[in-house]
N, C-alpha and C positions, 0 to 999 in steps of 0.2 A: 403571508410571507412567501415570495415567490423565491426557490433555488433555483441556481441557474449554477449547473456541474461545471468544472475545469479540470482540463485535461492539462494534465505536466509532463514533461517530456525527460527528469530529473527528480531525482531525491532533493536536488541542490534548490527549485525550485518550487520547494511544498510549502505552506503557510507552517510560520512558529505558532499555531495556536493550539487552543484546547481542542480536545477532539476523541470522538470514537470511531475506532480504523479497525478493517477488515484484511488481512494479509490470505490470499488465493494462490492455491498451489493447481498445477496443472493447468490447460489450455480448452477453450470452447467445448467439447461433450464432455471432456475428461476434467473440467475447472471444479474445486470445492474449499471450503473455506478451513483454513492451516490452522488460521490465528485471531482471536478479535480481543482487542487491549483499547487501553483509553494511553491518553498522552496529554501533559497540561501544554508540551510544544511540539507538536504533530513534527517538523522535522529533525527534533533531536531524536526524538525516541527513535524513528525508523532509521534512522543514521545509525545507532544503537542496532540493532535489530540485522541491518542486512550490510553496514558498512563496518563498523567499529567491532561489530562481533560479539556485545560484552555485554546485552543485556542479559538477566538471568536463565530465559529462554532460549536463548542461542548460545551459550555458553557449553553448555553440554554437559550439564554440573545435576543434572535428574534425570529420571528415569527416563522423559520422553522431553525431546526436544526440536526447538526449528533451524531447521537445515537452509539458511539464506540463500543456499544457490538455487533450489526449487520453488521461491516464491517467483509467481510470474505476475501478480496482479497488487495493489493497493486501492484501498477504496475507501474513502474518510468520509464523517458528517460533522459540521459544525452546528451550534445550537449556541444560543446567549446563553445559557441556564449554567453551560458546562462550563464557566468561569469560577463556576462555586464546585470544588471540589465534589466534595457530597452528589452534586447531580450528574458527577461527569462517573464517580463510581457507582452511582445508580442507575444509569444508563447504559455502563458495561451490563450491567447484569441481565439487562433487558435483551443486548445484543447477543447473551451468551443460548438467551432463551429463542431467541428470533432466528440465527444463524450456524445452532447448535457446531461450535468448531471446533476440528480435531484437538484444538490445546487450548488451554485457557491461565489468564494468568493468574498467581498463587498469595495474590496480596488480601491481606485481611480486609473487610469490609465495616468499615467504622458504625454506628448505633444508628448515629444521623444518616446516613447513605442505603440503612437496610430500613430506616422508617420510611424516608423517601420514597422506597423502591418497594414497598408495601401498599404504596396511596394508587389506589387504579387509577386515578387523573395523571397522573404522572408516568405511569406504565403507558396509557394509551397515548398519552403528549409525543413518547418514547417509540414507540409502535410506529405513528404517522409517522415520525421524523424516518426512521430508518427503514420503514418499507419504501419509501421514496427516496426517488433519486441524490445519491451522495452528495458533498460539496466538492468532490472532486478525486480525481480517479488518475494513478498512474500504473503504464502499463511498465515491466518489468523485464526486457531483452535475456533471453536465457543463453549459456556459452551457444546454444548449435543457432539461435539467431543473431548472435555475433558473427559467427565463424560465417554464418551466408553472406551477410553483410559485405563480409572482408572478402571473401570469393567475388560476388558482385562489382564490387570496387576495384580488383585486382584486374578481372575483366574489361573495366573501362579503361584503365589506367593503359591495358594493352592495343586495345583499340586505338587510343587518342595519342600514344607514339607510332603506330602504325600509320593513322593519318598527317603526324608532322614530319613523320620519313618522305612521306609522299609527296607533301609539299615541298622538303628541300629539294626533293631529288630533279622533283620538275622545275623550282627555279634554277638550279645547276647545269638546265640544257637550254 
């Protein structure tokens, strides 16, 4: 099975599907891993998470929680397997082990999902998959690469009236 990552430029954009995701706080030397949860629709959940505000994680309803304005990165894996519940929570666990993240989430783990996740074929299925490359990665704009953004833009914007002054000015004569 050959993956081949996607870059999304949007949450609006993320596949509805099952999935084990990695939420990255901080940037290139200073990046580490916040959050790693399963989703049976990869874009509700993180809509949840860093839009809506209201998963139980972001709520700010426990002792330790995720703060959506400091995620800068998202990183997903898709797998067939993870259509069966059971694997998609036994593969969190795998990821909890792989990726060791500062949070993890607080849901009970069913009989069937920790027998799974006991079978070393399945660990190691688990392993390959997510030491390799994600099914796809979005990068996460923070307020201060907004506000450049908007400097930048502001920048042009003063430019490109400066050269349509110039141009009336010179058909005027």
């Amino acid at each position: 099975m050959v993956n081949i990552m996607v870059n999304v430029s949007s949450i609006s954009r993320l596949p509805n599907t099952p999935a084990v995701y990695v939420l990255f706080g901080g940037k290139e030397r200073t990046c580490y891993v916040v959050y790693v949860g399963i989703a049976d629709k990869l874009r509700r959940r993180i809509e949840q998470h860093l839009i809506t505000r209201d998963s139980s994680v972001a709520t700010g309803t426990s002792a330790a929680g995720l703060n959506p304005d400091f995620i800068t990165e998202l990183r997903w894996w898709e797998h067939p397997r993870f259509s069966d519940r059971n694997a998609l929570t036994a593969s969190e666990r795998v990821a909890f082990d792989l990726f060791q993240p500062t949070l993890r989430s607080r849901g009970n783990v069913p009989k069937a999902a920790q027998k799974l996740f006991e079978q070393s074929e399945f660990r190691d299925e688990m392993k390959k998959l997510l030491n390799h490359e994600p099914s796809g990665r979005l990068v996460i704009p923070t307020l201060q690469d907004a506000l450049s953004k908007i400097e930048q833009l502001e920048k042009r914007i003063v430019a490109i009236e400066k050269d349509l002054q110039k141009v009336k000015s010179e058909k005027s004569k």
